[in-house]
N, C-alpha and C positions, 0 to 999 in steps of 0.2 A: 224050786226056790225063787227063781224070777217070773213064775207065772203068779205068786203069791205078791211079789215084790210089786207087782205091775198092776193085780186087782187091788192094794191097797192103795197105788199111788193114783189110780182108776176111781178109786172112793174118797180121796182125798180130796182130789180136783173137784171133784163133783160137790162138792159141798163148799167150797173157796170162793170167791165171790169173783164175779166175772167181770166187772167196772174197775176200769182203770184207774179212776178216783180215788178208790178205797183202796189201793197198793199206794197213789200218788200222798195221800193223808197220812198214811202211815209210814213212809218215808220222811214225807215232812216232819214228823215227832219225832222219827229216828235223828235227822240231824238237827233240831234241836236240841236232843238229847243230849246227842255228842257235842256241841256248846256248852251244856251246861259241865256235862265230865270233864270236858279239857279245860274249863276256867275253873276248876277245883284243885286245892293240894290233895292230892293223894297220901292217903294216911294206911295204905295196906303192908303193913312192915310182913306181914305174915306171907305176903305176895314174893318179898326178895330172901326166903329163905330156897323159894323152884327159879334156878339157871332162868332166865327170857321169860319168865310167867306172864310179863307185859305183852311178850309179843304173840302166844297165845288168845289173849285176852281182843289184843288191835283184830287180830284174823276170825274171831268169833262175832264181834261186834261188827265187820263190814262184809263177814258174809251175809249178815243180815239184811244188812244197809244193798247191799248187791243182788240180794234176791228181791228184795220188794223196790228195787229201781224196776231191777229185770223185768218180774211181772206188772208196773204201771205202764212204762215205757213199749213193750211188747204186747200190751190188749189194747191200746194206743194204736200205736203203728204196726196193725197186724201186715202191711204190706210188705216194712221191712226184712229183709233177709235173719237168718240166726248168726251170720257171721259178722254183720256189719253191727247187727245190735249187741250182741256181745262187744266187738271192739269200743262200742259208744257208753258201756257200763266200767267196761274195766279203765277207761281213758276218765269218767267221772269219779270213779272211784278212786281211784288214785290221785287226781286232781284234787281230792275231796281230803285225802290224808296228807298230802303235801301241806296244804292250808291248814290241814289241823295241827301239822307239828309245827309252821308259820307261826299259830296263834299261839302254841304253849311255850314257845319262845319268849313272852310278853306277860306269861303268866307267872307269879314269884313261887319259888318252892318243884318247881319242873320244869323240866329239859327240853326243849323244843329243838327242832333239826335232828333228828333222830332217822336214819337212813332205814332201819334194822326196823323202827315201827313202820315208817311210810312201806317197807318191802309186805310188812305183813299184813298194812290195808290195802295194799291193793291186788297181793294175793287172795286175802277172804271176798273182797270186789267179784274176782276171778272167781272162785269156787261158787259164791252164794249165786250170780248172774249166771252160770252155767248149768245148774243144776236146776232154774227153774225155768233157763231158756232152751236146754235140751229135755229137760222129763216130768216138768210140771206146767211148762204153757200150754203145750203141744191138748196137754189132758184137759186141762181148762177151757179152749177153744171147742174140742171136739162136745166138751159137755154141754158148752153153751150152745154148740150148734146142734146138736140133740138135744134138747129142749125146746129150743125154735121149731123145732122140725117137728 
């Protein structure tokens, strides 16, 4: 099971692009993006019939936002440590949803200052930034170093 887990996450990397740039750009749209969501009224009535579907929703969206910090930030600064860069994702990630509930504060029709969303960006921060800084950079580096080589 984890030899199958490992040659897929193996072929995965190997085809992910190895420039920092192109994780840094697509982060950038990511929090664009998230501007644009959080200055919108949300019209999902169908969303408050599931208990916290919101905060689901926050932990799906910044494990995103946390994995392609992870991997721009990390083929970047390959010299940095795993521990120090993870601390540097989950401290922007969360800085990152504090300001997001900041701003839906200001927005009419939603709730800003919301503890419960800020916990579940910067848990998804957490999850997304850990999973490509322990089992998807490590593949990525070594691919790109085999190909050099």
């Amino acid at each position: 099971m984890f030899n199958r887990l490992s040659a897929v996450l193996d072929q995965t990397a190997a085809r992910l692009p190895a420039r920092s740039a192109a994780y840094f750009w697509l982060f950038s749209g990511w929090a664009m993006m998230l501007w644009v969501l959080s200055s919108a009224n949300p019209s999902l009535k169908q969303a408050n019939e599931i208990p916290h579907m919101d905060k689901v929703f926050h932990f799906i969206y910044f494990s995103v936002g946390g994995a392609l910090l992870a991997a721009s930030t990390g083929l970047k600064w390959r010299s940095l440590s795993r521990g120090w860069l993870f601390l540097l994702i989950v401290l922007v990630c969360s800085l990152i949803g504090r300001l997001d509930e900041y701003h839906q504060g200001f927005v009419p029709g939603r709730t800003g200052n919301d503890s419960g969303d800020w916990l579940a960006d910067t848990m998804g921060g957490l999850f997304g930034g850990a999973a490509v800084i322990w089992y998807l950079l490590p593949r990525i580096i070594s691919a790109t170093e085999r190909d050099r080589g």
